[in-house]
C-alpha positions, 0 to 999 in steps of 0.5 A: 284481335287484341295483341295479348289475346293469343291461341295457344299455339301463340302463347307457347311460342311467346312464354314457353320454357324455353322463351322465358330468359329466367322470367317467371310464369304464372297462369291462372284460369276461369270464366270471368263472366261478369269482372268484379272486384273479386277477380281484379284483386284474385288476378293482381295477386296471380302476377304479383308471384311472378314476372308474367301472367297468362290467363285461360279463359273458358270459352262460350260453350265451356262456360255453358258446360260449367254454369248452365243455360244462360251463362255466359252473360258477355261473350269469349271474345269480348271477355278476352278483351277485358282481361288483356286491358288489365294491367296484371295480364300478361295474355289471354288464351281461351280454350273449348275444353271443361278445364284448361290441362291441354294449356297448362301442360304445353305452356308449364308455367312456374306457378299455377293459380287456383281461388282458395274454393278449389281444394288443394287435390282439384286443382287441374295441372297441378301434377304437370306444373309440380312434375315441371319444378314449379308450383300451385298456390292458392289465393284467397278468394275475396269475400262478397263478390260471385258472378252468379249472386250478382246475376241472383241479384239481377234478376230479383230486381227485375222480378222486384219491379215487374211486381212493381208495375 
């Protein structure tokens, strides 16, 4: 496994208050089904607040909860090991659960990370994160670009050219 993809144990351990030596943390979270343009530019303005990014990333059958049948399209594992490549993250943890609060509690983090599509009053860990002394901050979300439209897209193309033949 990737050195960057941690279990949460791990990841306390290695970012908790206590391991930072003045470092900021920032987390963010989601499924990151199918890595578009929208998620890099999303995830570089997540690091770009702080000194470290940590990304929660839904498990399989979180995300199976969340999307629907079908979803995801790549596996846990294998998205875990396409977000640790990236150069603005730091580490990946995935976790089970609807949303990341477990996480976002042990680790505290100095700013939490939400899409601008959360309002302000759903975001999961804000009281944690702001009862902590730090902050959330909501990043733009990046016009054009969605997993589930890229999968619409998909499969009109696929229907498009069975109609075809």
């Amino acid at each position: 496994m990737n050195p960057a993809v941690l279990t949460l144990e791990e990841a306390i351990l290695r970012f908790g208050r206590e391991k930072r030596n003045g470092r900021r943390v920032v987390f963010t979270n989601g499924c990151f089904d199918l890595l578009h343009p929208g998620h890099i530019r999303s995830l570089e303005l997540a690091r770009a607040l702080g000194d470290m990014l940590i990304v929660g990333l839904n498990s399989d059958a979180s995300v199976r909860q969340l999307k629907g049948k079908g979803r995801p399209v790549i596996t846990a594992g294998e998205r875990a090991e396409i977000l640790a490549a990236l150069e603005s993250v730091d580490a990946v943890v995935i976790f089970d659960d609807r949303t990341p609060r477990e996480m976002i509690t042990g680790l505290l983090p100095d700013v939490l990370v939400k899409g601008g599509d959360w309002p302000g009053d759903q975001i999961v860990g804000r009281e944690e994160v702001e009862a902590a002394g730090g902050r959330v901050v909501s990043v733009p979300v990046v016009p054009g670009y969605s997993t589930s439209a890229i999968l619409e897209r998909i499969r009109e193309g696929a229907r498009a050219s069975r109609a075809e033949s």
